[in-house]
C-alpha positions in Angstrom: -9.3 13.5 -7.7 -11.6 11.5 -5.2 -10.5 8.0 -5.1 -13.0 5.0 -4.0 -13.1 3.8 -0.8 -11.1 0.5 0.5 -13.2 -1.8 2.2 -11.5 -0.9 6.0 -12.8 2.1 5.1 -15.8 1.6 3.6 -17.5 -0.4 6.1 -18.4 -3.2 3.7 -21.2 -1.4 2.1 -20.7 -3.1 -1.0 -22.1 -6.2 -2.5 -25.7 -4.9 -3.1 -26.8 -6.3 -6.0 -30.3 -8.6 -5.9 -29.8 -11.6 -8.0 -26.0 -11.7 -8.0 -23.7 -14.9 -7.4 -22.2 -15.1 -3.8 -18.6 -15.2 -5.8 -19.7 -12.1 -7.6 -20.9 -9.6 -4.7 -17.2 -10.9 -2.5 -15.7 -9.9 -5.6 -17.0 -6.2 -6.1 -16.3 -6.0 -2.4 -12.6 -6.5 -3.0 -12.8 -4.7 -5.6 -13.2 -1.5 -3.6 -11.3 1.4 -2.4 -12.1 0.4 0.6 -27.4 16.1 13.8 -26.2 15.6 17.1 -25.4 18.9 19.1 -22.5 16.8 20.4 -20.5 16.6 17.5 -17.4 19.0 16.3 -17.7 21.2 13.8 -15.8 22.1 11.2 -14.0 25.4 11.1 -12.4 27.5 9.0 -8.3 28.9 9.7 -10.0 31.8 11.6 -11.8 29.7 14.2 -15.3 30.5 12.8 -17.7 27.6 11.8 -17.4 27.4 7.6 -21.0 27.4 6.1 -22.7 24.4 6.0 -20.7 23.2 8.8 -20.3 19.4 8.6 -19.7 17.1 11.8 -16.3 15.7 12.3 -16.1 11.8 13.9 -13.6 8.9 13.9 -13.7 5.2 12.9 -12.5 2.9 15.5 -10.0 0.2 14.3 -11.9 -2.7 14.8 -9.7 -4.7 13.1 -6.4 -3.6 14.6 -7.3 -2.5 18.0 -7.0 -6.2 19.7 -9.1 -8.2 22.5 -8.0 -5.7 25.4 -11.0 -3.8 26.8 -8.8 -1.3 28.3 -7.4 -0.8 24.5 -10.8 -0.6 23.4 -11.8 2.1 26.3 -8.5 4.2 25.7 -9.4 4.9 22.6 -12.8 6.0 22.4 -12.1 8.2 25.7 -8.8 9.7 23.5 -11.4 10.3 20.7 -14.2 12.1 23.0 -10.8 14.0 24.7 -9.4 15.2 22.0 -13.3 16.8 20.8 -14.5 14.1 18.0 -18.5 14.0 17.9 -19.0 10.5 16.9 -17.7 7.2 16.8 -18.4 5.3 13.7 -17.7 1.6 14.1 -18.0 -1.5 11.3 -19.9 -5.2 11.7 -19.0 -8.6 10.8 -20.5 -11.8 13.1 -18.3 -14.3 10.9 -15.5 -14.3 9.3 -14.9 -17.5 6.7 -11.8 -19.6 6.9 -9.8 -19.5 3.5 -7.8 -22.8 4.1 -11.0 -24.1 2.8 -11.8 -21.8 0.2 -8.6 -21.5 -1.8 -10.7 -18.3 -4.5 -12.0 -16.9 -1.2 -12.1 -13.0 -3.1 -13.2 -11.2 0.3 -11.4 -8.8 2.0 -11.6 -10.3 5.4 -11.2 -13.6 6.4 -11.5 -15.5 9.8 -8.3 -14.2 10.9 -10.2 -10.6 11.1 -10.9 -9.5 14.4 -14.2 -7.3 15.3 -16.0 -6.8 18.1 -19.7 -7.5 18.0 -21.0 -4.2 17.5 -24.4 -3.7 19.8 -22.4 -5.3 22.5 -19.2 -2.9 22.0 -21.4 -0.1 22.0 -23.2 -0.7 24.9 -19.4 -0.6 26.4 -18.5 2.7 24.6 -21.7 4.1 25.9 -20.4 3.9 29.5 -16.9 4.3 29.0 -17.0 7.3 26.3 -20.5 8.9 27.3 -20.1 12.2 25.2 -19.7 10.5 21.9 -22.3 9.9 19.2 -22.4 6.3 18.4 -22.6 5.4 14.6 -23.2 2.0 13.0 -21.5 1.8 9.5 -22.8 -0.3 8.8 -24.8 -3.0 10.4 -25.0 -6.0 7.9 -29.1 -5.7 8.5 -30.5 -8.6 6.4 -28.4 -11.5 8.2 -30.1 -10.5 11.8 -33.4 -11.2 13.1 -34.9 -7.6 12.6 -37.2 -7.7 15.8 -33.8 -8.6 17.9 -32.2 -5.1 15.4 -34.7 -3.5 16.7 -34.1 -4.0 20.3 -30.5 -3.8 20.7 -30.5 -0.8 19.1 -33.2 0.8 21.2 -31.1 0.0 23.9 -27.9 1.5 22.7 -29.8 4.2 22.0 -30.6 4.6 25.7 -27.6 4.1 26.8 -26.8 7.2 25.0 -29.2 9.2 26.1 -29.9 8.9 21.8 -26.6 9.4 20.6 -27.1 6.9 18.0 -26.9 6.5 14.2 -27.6 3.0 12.7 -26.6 2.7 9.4 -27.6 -0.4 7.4 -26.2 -1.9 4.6 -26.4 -5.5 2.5 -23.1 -6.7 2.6 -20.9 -9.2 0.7 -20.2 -12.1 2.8 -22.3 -14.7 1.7 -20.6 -17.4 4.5 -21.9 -15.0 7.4 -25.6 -15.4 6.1 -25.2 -19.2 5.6 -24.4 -19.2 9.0 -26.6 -17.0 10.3 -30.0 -18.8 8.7 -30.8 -15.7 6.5 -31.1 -15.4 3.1 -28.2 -14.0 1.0 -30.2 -13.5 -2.5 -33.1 -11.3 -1.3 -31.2 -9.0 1.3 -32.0 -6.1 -0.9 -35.2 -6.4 -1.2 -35.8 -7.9 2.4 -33.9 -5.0 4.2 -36.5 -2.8 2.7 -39.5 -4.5 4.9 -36.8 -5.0 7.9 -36.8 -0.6 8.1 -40.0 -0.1 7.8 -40.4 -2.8 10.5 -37.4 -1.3 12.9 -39.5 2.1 12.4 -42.5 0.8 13.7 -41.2 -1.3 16.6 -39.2 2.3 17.6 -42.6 4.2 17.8 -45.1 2.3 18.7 -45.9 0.4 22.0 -47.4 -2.2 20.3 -47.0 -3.4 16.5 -49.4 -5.5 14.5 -47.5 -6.3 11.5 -48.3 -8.7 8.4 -45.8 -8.7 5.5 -44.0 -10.7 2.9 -40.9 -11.8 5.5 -42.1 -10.3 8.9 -44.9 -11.3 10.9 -45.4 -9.5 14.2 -48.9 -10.4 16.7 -49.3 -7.7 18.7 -46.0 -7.1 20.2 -43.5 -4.0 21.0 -40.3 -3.7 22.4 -40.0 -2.0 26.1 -38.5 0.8 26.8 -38.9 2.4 23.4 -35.9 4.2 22.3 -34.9 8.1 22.9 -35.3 9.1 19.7 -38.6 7.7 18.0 -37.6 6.4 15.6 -33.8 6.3 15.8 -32.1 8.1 12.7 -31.1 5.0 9.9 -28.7 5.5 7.2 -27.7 3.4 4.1 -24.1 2.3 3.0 -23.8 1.4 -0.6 -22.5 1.1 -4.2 -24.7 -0.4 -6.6 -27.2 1.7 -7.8 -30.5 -0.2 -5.9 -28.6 0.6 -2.6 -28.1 4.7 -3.8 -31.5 4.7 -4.9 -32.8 2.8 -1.4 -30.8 5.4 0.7 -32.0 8.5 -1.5 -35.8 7.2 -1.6 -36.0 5.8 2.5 -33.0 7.0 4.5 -32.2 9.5 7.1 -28.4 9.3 5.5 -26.4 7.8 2.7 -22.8 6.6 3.5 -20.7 6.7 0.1 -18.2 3.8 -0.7 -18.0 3.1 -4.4 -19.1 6.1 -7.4 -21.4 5.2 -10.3 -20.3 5.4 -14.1 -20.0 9.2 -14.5 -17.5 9.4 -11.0 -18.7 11.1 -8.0 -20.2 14.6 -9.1 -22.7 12.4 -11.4 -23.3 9.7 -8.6 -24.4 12.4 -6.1 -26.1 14.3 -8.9 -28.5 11.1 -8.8 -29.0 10.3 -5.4 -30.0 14.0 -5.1 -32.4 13.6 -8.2 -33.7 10.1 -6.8 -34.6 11.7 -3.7 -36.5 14.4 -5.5 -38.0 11.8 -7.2 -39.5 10.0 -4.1 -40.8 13.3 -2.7 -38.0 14.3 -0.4 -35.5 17.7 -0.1 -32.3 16.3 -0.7 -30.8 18.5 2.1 -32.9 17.1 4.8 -30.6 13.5 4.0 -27.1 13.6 5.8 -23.9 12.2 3.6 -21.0 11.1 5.8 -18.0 9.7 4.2 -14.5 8.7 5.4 -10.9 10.1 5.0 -8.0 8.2 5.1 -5.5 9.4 7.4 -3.4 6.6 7.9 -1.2 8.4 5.5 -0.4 11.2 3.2 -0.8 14.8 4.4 -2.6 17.2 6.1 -3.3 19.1 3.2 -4.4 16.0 1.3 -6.8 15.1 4.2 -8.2 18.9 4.1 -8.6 18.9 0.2 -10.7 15.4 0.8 -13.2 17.5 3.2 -13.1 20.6 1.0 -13.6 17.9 -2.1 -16.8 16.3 -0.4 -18.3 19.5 1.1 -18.5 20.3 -2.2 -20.6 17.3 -3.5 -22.8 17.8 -0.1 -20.9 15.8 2.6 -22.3 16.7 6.0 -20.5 14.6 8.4 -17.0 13.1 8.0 -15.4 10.1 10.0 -10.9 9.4 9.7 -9.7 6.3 9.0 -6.6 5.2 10.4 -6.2 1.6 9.8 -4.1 -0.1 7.2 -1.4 2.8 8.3 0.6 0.0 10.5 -0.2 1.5 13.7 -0.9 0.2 17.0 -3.0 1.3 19.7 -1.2 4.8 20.7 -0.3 5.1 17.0 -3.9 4.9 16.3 -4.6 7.7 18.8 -1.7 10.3 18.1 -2.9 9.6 14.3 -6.4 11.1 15.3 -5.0 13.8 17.1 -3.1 14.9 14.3 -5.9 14.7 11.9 -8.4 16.7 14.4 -6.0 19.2 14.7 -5.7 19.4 10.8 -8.7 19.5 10.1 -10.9 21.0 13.4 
């Protein structure tokens, strides 16, 4: 059986309901089981590619992997080593301070560490230069889209357009306080915010009236490699499955529907139909867990999602107790499991 994805390993998709209480979206999100030539295939015992060949990737550890650049560096440049295609990487700007909130129901607090992902990326990019770079997910709504739009043209640059952004709501309702953003119309906000990012990626100058944006005659400079720069969408609820099946280039998984997770792709595949797209032209990444179990429970998880139309997959090693080099050996294990 598929189990749901923790939040570590979800990349805080969750929390995507319009309308909801601040104390309710924290609470579903703890609640959780939390096409670039570049990236490895993979292949079955004999070598060969399987069918459908999905893309193999890693998720780096932003919580466990400390302030050390050089530990930061060591480990994308083990990952691109040892033959992983991308690097998938999660986003929080705040983190809220529980002394103060005694029915905090979160899963990270202010004691969490991550990096701040544009900035970290633009580091990987030099240090790790064959890997794909994967947001998942940016928390979209709480940033200033026009300031989205050029950090991640310029990661996508530095690349040479290596780079996913995926996009999701979140749950942190403290982070958007802080932020000046509005936490109770992020769903439908982040709709406007994409088509916006879109347009700033492709067009040397955007004239844009909407409900939340406002843009006179203005484009970013340089323009991004890819035009526009591939965006998927992390979710649970059913308004975020439906937004990624109706607007994005990929869906990241975290949480199934009623009906488990044969039904819940059954949908997104009949939602995409619905808004006038081939399902197979969207990309579905999700996560294993390796920070424990087996190799053969890792390569039944793969075998499980290629089955329900996975295309790319990214290991998870924290929550497995490890520290940097444990971190590392742990990926080399699970690339030569499943590779």
């Amino acid at each position: 059986m598929l189990r749901e994805q923790s939040d570590h390993q979800s990349g805080d998709t969750g929390g995507d309901d319009e309308g909801c209480r601040p104390e309710q979206t924290a609470a579903r999100a703890m609640g959780a089981r939390d096409e670039t030539p570049h990236s490895s295939m993979i292949t079955d015992d004999s070598g060969s590619e399987m069918i459908g060949a999905v893309q193999l990737g890693v998720v780096f550890p932003q919580t466990e992997i400390g302030a050390d650049p050089g530990a930061v560096s060591a480990f994308a440049q083990a990952a691109e080593e040892i033959g992983y295609g991308h690097l998938l990487a999660y986003d929080h700007v705040l983190g809220a301070d529980v002394s103060q909130r005694a029915d905090w129901p979160g899963p990270y607090t202010s004691e969490h560490q991550f990096h701040e992902l544009f900035v970290l990326f633009g580091y990987l990019a030099a240090v790790a230069p064959g890997l794909e770079l994967v947001a998942g997910v940016l928390v979209l709504p709480q940033r200033q889209t026009a300031l989205a739009a050029k950090q991640a043209a310029e990661v996508d640059l530095l690349t040479g357009g290596r780079f996913r952004l995926g996009v999701g709501l979140g749950w942190n309702y403290v982070e958007y306080e802080a932020l000046g953003e509005d936490f109770r119309n992020r769903g439908r906000r982040s709709e406007e915010q994409i088509e916006v990012l879109r347009r700033l990626w492709t067009e040397s100058v955007v004239e844009f009236d909407g409900r939340w944006h406002r843009i006179p005659a203005a484009g970013i400079n340089p323009l991004p490699v890819q035009r526009p720069i591939p965006i998927w969408i992390g979710g649970s609820a059913e308004a975020a499955i439906r937004r990624a099946a109706g607007l994005a280039d990929g869906f990241f998984p975290q949480r199934p529907l009623e009906g488990g997770w044969s039904a819940t792709m059954d949908r997104f595949r009949a939602w995409a139909e619905e808004a006038g797209r081939d399902p197979a032209s969207i990309g579905v990444e999700q996560r294993i867990d390796v920070s424990g179990g087996t190799p053969d429970e890792w390569r039944a998880a793969v075998e499980e999602w290629r089955g329900l139309g996975a295309t790319h997959f990214s290991v998870v090693t924290m929550r497995g107790g490890l520290d940097v080099d444990g971190h590392v050996e742990r990926i080399r294990e699970a690339f030569e499991a499943l590779a």
